[in-house]
C-alpha positions in Angstrom: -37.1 -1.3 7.7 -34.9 1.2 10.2 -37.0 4.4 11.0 -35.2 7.7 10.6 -34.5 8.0 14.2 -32.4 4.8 14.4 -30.2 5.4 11.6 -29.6 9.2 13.0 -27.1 8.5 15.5 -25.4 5.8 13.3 -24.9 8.7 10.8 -24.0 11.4 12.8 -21.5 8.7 14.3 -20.2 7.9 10.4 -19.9 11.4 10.1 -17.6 12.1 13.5 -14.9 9.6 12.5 -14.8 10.7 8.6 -14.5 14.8 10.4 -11.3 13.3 12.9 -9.9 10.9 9.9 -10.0 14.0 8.0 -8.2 16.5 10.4 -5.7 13.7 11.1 -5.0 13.3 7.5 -5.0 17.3 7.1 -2.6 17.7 10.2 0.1 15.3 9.0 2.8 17.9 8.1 5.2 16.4 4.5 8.4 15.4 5.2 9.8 18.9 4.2 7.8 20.7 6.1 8.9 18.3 9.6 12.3 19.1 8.3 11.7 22.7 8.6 10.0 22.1 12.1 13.5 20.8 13.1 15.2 23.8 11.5 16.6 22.6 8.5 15.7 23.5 4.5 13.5 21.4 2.7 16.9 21.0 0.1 17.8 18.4 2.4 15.7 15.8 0.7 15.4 15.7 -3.1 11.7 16.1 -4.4 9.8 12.9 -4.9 9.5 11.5 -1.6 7.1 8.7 -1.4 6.2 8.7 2.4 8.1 9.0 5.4 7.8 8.0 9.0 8.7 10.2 12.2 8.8 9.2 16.3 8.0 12.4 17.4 9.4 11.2 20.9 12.7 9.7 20.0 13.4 11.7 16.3 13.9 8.2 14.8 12.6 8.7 10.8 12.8 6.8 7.8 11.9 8.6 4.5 10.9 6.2 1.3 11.9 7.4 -2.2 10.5 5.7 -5.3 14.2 5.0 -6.4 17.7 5.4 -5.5 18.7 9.4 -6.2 22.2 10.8 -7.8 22.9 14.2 -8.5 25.6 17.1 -8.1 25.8 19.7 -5.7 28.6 22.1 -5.8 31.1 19.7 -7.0 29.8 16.9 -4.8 28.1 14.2 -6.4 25.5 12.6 -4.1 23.3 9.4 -4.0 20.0 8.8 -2.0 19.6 5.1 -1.7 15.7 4.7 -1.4 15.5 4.6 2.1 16.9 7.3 4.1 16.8 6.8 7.8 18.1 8.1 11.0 17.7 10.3 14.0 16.5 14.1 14.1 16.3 16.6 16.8 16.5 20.9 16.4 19.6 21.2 14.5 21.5 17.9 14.2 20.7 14.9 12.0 22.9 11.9 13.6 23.1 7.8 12.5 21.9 8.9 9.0 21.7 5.8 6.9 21.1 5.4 3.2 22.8 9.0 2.3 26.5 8.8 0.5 29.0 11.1 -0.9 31.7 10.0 -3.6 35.1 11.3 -2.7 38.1 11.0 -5.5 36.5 7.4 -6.8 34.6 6.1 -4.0 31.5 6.3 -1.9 31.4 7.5 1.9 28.4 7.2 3.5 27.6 10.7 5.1 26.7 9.9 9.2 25.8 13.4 10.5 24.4 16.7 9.4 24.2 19.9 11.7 23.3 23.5 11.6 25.1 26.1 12.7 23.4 29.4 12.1 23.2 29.7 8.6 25.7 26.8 7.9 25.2 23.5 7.2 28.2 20.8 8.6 28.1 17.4 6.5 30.1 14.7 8.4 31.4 11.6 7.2 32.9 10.2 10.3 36.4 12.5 10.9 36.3 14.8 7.8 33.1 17.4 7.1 32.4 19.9 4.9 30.0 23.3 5.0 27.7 24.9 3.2 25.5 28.0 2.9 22.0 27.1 4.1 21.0 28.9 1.4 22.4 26.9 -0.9 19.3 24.2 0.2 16.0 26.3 0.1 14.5 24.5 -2.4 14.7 20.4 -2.7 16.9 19.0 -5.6 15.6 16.8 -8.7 17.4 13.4 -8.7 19.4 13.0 -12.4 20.1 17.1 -12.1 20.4 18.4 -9.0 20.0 22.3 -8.5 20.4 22.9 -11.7 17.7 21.6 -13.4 16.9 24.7 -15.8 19.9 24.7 -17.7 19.6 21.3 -18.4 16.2 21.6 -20.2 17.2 25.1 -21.7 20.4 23.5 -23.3 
């Protein structure tokens, strides 16, 4: 049988990694909140984001969703495939994958997103289009968008 004085430093061990699991765990920012540490609203990303992934060093992410998204935004309709990936640095999202746009009948993948003050430029290769920042502040629900409220009120 182990005295007390031989399992102490295995426990006080034990208890070190748990402490720095823990911290590491409790330091991981979401995937809204990295978005905001690159200056853009958590809108950017509808809610129910599964996990993501971020190179700190080269901005490369990858975001997971459980499904593929659709909703409307101002007249847009927009679909989140259920992997989202590209590159991200302060104020510019470029070689965004998995993000598309339908335009008259068809589907254009969206490429670049970049913040201008309080505007928001959504490329799809030689034609873009802006919006209020504002407009973005709080993350959309796929099937409604925005506008969620009126839906369930109506």
């Amino acid at each position: 049988m182990s005295s007390p004085a031989s399992i102490l430093p295995f426990l006080l061990h034990s208890l070190l990694l748990f402490t720095s699991t823990a911290l590491a765990v409790a330091e991981t920012p979401t995937v809204y909140e990295a978005l905001q540490d690159y200056d853009f609203p958590v809108g950017l990303l509808p809610t129910g984001v599964t996990s993501y992934t971020l190179n700190k060093d080269t901005g490369e992410f990858e975001v997971k969703l459980s499904d593929t998204c659709e909703f409307s935004v101002s007249g847009y309709d927009l679909k989140y495939k259920s992997t989202i990936s590209g590159v991200i640095s302060k104020d510019k999202l470029t070689k965004l994958k998995g993000v598309s746009v339908k335009v008259i009948i068809i589907w254009v993948d969206i490429v670049e997103v970049t913040r201008d003050s309080e505007d928001l430029d959504f490329s799809v290769g030689i034609l873009s289009a802006g919006f209020d920042v504002d407009q973005f502040e709080e993350s959309p629900e796929c099937g409604c968008g925005f506008d969620c409220d009126s839906l369930e009120s109506g």
